[in-house]
N, C-alpha and C positions, 0 to 999 in steps of 0.2 A: 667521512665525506665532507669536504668543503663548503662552506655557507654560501660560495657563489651558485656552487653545484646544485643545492639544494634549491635556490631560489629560480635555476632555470631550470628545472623541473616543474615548480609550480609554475613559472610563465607555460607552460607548456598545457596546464592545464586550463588557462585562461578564466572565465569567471565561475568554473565550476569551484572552483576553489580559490581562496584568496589568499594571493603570496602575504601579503602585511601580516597577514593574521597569524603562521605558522614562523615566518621571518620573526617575528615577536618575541615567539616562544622558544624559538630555538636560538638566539641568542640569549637568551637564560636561562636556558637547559648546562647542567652542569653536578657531575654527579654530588650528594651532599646536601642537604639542608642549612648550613652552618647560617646563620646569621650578623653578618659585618657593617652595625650601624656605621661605622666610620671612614665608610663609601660611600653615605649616603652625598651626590652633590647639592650645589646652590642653589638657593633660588633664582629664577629667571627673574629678571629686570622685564615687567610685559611691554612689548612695543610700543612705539605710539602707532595708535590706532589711524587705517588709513580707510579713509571714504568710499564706501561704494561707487562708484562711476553712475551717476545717475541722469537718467533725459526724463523729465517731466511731459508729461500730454501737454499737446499744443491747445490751443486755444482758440484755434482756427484751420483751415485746411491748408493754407496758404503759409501759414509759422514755418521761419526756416528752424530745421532742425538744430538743435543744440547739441554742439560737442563735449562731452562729459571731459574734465579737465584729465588729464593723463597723471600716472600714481609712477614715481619712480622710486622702480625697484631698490628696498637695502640689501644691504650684506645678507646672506642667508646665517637663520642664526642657527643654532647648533640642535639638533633632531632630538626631538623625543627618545629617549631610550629604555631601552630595558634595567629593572634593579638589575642589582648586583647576581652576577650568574651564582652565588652559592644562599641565596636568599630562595626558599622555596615560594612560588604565586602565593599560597594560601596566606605565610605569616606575612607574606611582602603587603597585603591586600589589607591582613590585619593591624599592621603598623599605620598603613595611610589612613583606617578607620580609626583608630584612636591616637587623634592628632599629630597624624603625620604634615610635612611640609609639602604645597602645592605639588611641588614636581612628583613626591611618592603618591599624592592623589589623581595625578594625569597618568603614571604611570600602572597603575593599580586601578584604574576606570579602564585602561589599552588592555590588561590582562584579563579584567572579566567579562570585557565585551570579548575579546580573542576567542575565551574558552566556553565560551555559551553555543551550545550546538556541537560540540568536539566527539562528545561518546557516540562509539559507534559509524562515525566520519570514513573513517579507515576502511570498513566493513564495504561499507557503500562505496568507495570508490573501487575497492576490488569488484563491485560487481557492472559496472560502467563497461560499456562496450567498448574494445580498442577501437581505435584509430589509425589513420597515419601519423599522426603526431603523439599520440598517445598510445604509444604500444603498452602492450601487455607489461615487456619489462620496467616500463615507464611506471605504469600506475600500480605496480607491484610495491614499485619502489619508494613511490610518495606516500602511500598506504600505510608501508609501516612506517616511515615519518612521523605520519600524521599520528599512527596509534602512541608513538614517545611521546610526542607534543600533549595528546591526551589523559598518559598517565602524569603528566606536569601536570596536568589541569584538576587532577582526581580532590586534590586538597581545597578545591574551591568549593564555597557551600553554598545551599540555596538563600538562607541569609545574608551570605558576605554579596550576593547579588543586585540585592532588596538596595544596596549604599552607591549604585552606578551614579546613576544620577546625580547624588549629590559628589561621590567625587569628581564627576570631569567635570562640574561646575564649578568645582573647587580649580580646578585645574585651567580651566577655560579662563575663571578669572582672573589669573596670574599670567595672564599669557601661554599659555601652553596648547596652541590653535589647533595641533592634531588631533585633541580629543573631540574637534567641533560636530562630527555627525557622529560618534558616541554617544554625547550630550545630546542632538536633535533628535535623534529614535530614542532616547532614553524618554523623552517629553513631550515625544508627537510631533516636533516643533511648533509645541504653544510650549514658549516657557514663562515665567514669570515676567513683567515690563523689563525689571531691571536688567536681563536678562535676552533678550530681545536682539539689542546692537553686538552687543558681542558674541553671541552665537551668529549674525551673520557677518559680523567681522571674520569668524575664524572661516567660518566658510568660504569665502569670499578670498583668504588667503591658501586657504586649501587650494582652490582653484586656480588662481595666478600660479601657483607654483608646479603643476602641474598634473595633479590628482585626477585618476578615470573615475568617471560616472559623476563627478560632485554637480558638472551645470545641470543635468539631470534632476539633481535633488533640489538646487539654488530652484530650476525653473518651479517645480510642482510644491515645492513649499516655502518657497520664499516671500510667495505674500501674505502670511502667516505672522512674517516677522515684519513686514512695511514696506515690500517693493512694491511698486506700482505693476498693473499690469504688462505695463509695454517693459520693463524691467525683463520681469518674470521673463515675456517672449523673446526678449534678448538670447535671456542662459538656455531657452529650450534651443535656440534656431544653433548657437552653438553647440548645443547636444548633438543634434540632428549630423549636426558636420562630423563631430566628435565618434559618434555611433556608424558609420559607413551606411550603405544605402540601402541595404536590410533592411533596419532599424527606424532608417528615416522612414522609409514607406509605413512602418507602424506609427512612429511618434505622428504625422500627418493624417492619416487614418484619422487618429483619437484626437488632434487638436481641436473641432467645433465641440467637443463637450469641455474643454479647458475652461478654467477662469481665463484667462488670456487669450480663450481661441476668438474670441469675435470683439476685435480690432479694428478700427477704419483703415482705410488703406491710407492715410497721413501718418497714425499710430502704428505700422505696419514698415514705413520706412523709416521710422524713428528708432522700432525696434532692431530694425536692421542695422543702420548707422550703431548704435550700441553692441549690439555684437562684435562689428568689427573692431569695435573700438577695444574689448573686451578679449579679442585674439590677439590684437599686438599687446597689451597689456600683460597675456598670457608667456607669448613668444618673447618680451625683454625680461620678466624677472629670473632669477636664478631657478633652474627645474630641479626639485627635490625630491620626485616621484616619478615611476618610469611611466606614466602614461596609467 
C-alpha cells in the first residue's frame, strides 16, 4: 500500500491518532536491519533565527497599539527525515547516543517520542467504535499498520528513552526546529536559560509553517519561555479560530483561570491586533504541514 494511502487513512482518524507519528515510522520501515553509515547526511546550516512578533503592554489605555514588525518568509528548507530505511530505530537511536551528528540526534529524539505509547495502540484502535468515516474496514486497516509500525518500535529500550531530551536539544540546537515540542514535553517547558529562545524559536517556526495544535501549546506555555501575557493571548485567540467552535466554547469557558485570562480591555485589543498579525504571518510562509 502506498505511503499516500497510508497517511489518508490516518487523516481519517483525526487526533485520535497522529499521522506524523506513524508517517515516521513507516518511512523507515523496510525489511533488514543492515546498517549504512554512508547515508548518513549533512549537517544543517541552523537558520538565522527570526524574532517572535512581539506587542509589549501599553502604558496607558489610550497607547496606540504597536504593530509587531512582519518576518518574511525564507525558502522552506529541507524536512526532517527518517534514517536510513535499512537502519533499525533501535541502533539508529544508539548511534545518535554515542556521538552521533545533530541531524541523527533530531532524528532519533522523532523516533523515540514516535514509539512512546505504540504497544498495544493497534489493539485499541480495533476496539473504537466505527464511524462514518471510520468504518470498520478503515480501522481494521490502520490497526494493523499501526501493529508493523510497533514491532519497528520493539527494539527501543526503556534506557535509550531516559537520552530524549538531551537529543532533541542536540537537535534543536543545530537548527532542526521539528523536534521543538519533543524537546518542550521532554522538559515541561522549563528548559534551561540557554535554552529558552530557541525552544521558542522552533516553536514559533512550527507554527508559521503550518503545524495543528502548536498556537495551543505557544499560548499555555509560552510564558514559561518569556512571552508576555498579551503574547500568550495572541496564540490562544488564534487557537480558538484554529479549533472550530466546539472547541472555542471550551478554550473560553476555562480562559478567567489562564495566566492571560484577566487582561484589560486595551491588552485585550493588542492581543487581538497580534493575532492577526500572526495569521498573515502564518498564511505567507511556505505550509510544510497539512494543518
Amino acid at each position: 500500500m502506498s505511503l499516500s494511502r497510508r497517511i489518508a487513512l490516518l487523516l481519517a482518524l483525526g487526533t485520535l491518532l497522529g499521522a506524523t507519528t506513524l508517517a515516521w515510522l513507516w518511512k523507515s520501515s523496510a525489511e533488514g536491519d543492515r546498517i549504512d553509515r554512508s547515508r548518513a547526511q549533512p549537517e544543517r546550516t541552523p537558520a538565522a533565527k527570526e524574532p517572535l512578533a512581539a506587542v509589549r503592554p501599553p502604558t496607558g489605555p489610550d497607547r496606540q497599539v504597536q504593530q509587531p514588525p512582519p518576518i518574511v518568509p525564507s525558502e522552506t528548507p529541507a524536512r526532517l527525515t527518517p534514517p536510513a530505511a535499512d537502519v533499525d530505530p533501535g541502533q539508529s537511536v544508539l548511534i545518535a547516543i554515542h556521538g552521533g551528528t545533530s541531524l541523527q540526534a533530531a532524528q532519533a529524539a522523532m523516533t523515540l517520542s514516535n514509539c512512546r505509547g505504540m504497544e498495544g495502540l493497534g489493539e485499541k484502535l480495533r476496539n473504537l467504535k466505527p464511524t462514518a468515516k471510520l468504518t470498520p474496514d478503515k480501522l481494521t486497516e490502520v490497526a494493523a499498520i499501526t501493529d508493523q509500525s510497533a514491532r519497528r518500535c520493539q527494539s527501543i529500550t526503556e534506557d535509550m528513552q531516559t537520552h530524549l531530551a538531551e537529543l532533541a536539544e542536540k537537535g534543536l540546537r543545530a537548527g532542526y526546529y521539528e523536534v521543538s515540542t519533543i524537546y518542550g514535553n521532554a522538559v515541561n517547558y522549563r528548559p534551561p536559560e540557554a535554552m529558552r529562545q530557541p525552544l521558542l524559536d522552533g516553536l514559533r517556526r512550527t507554527f508559521v509553517e503550518g503545524s495543528a495544535h502548536v498556537a495551543g501549546i505557544v499560548a499555555m506555555e509560552g510564558m514559561k519561555l518569556g512571552l508576555t501575557a498579551i503574547e500568550a493571548r495572541a496564540f490562544h485567540i488564534v487557537a480558538e479560530d484554529d479549533d472550530g467552535p466546539a472547541f472555542k466554547e471550551l478554550r473560553q469557558s476555562a480562559l478567567p483561570y489562564l495566566p492571560f485570562g484577566k487582561l484589560s480591555d486595551a491588552e485585550v485589543r493588542q492581543a487581538e491586533a497580534l493575532a492577526e498579525q500572526l495569521k498573515r504571518e502564518r498564511k505567507k510562509a511556505p505550509q510544510r504541514y497539512d494543518g
